[in-house]
C-alpha positions as CSV (number, residue, x, y, z in Angstrom):
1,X,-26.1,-4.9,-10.6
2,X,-25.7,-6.7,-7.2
3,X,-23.2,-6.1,-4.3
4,X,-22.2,-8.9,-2.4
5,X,-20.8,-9.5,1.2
6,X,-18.1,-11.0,2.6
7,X,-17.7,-11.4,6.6
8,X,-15.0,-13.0,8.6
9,X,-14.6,-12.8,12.2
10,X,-11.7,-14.1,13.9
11,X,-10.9,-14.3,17.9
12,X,-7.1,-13.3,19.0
13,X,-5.4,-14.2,21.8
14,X,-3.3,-10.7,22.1
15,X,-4.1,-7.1,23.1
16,X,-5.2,-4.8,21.1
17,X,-1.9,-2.4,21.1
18,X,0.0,-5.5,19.3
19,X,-2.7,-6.3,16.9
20,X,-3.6,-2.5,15.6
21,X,0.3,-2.1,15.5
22,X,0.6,-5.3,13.2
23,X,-2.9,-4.4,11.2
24,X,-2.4,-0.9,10.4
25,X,1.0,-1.2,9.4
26,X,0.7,-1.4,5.4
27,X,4.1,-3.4,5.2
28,X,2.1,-6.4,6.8
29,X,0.1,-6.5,3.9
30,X,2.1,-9.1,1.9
31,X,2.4,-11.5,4.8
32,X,-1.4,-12.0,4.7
33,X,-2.2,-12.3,1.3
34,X,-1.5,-15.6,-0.1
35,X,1.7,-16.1,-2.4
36,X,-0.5,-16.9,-5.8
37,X,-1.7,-13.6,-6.0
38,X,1.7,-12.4,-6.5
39,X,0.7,-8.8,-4.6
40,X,3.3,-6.5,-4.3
41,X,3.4,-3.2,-2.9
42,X,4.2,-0.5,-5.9
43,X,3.5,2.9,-3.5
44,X,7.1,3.6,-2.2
45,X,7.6,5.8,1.2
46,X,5.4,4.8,2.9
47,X,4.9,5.2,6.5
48,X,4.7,2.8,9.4
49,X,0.4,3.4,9.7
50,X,-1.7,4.1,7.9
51,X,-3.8,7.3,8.2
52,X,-7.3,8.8,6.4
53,X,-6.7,10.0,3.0
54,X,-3.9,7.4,2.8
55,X,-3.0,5.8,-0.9
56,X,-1.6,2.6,-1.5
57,X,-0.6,1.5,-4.9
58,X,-0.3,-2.6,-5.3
59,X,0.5,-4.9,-8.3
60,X,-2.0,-8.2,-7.9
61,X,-2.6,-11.2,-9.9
62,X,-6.3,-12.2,-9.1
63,X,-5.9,-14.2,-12.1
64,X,-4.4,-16.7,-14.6
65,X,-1.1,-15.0,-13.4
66,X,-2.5,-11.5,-15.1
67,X,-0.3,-8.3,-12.9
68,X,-2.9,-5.5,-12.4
69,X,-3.3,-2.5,-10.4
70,X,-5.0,-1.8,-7.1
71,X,-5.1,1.5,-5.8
72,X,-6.8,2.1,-2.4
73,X,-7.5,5.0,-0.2
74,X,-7.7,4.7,3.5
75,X,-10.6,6.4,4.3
76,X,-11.6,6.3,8.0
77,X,-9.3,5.3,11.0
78,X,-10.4,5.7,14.4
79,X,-7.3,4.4,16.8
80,X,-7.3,0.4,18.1
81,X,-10.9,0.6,16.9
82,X,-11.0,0.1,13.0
83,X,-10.2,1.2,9.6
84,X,-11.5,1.4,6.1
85,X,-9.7,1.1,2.6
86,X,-11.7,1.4,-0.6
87,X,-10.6,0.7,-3.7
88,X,-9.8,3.9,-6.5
89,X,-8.8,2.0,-9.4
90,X,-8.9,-2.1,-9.4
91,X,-10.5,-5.0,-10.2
92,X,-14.0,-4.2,-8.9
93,X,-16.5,-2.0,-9.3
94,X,-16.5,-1.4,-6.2
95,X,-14.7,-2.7,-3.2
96,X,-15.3,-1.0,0.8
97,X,-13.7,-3.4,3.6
98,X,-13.9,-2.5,7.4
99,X,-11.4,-3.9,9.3
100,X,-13.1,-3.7,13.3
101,X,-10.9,-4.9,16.6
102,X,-13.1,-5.0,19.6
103,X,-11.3,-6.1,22.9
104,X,-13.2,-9.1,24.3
105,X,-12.7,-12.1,27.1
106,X,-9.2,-11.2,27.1
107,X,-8.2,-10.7,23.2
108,X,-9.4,-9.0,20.6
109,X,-12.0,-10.5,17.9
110,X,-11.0,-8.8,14.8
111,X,-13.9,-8.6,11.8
112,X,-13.7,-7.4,8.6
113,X,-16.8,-7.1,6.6
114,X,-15.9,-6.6,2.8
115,X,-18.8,-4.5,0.2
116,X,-18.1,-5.3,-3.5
117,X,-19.8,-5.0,-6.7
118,X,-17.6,-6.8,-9.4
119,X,-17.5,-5.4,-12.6
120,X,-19.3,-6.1,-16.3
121,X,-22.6,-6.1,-14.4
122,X,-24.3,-9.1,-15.0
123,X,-21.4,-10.9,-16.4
124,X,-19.2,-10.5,-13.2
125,X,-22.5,-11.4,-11.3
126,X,-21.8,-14.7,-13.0
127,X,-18.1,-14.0,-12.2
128,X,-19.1,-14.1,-8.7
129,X,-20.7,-17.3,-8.4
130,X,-18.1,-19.1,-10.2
131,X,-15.4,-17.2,-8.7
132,X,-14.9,-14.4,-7.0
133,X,-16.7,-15.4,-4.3
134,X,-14.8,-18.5,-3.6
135,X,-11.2,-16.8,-4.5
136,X,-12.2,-14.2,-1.7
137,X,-12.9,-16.7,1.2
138,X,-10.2,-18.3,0.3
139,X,-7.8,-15.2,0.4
140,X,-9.7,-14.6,3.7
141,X,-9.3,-18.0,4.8
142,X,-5.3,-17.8,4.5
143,X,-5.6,-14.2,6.1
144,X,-7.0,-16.4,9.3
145,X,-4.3,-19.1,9.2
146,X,-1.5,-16.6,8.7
147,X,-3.7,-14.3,12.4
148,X,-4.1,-17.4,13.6
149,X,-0.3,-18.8,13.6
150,X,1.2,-15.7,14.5
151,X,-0.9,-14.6,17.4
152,X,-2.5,-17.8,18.7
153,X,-0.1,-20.2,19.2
């Protein structure tokens, strides 16, 4: 069983008190992920930011329109510096993304580096060459247009 890598870096041309205020807010979740995946947040109350130990509950349709459930815990957060959600229950075997924001040359480059093993072993490591891995860049690549329109313009 494999485990793959996903890494996107992306330069913004904000500080870093608006950036962590839009990234660790879990209500800004929806704005970034693309409409087909028809994610919805299903954990009600929650707070403005996140914090370790966090859970948040989502309906997702990764695909052929199929609703399933994501839960993920928030498991590190260090202030305007980074934070890590893994996944509970989901789609993957295992999913660990880092979400890093480093000031630099008057912005902040913002990386996340996503860990994930899909499931049915060596079926999903088929899974992954045929899909997932595309499906995932281009959730990421939306993630980067949707960054990139509202704080580099």
């Amino acid at each position: 069983m494999a485990h793959y890598q996903l890494r996107k870096e992306q330069f913004l041309k904000t500080d870093i008190d608006t950036i962590w205020d839009f990234a660790s807010s879990p209500a800004n979740l929806k704005e970034i992920t693309p409409d087909y995946m028809l994610f919805d947040i299903t954990s009600k109350g929650l707070p403005e930011k996140m914090y370790p130990g966090m859970i948040i509950s989502y309906k997702v349709s990764p695909l052929l329109n199929i609703k399933m459930n994501w839960v993920t815990e928030i498991t590190q957060v260090k202030d305007k510096h980074f934070f890590i959600d893994e996944q509970r229950l989901g789609p993957y075997k295992m999913w660990h993304h880092q979400h890093f924001f480093e000031e630099k040359d008057g912005g902040v480059l913002m990386t996340d580096i996503v860990t994930y093993i899909p499931p049915f072993g060596i079926l999903g490591d088929i899974a992954n060459v045929v899909l997932i891995k595309k499906q995932l860049k281009g959730i990421f690549d939306y993630r980067f247009k949707v960054m990139d329109e509202k704080f580099n313009q």
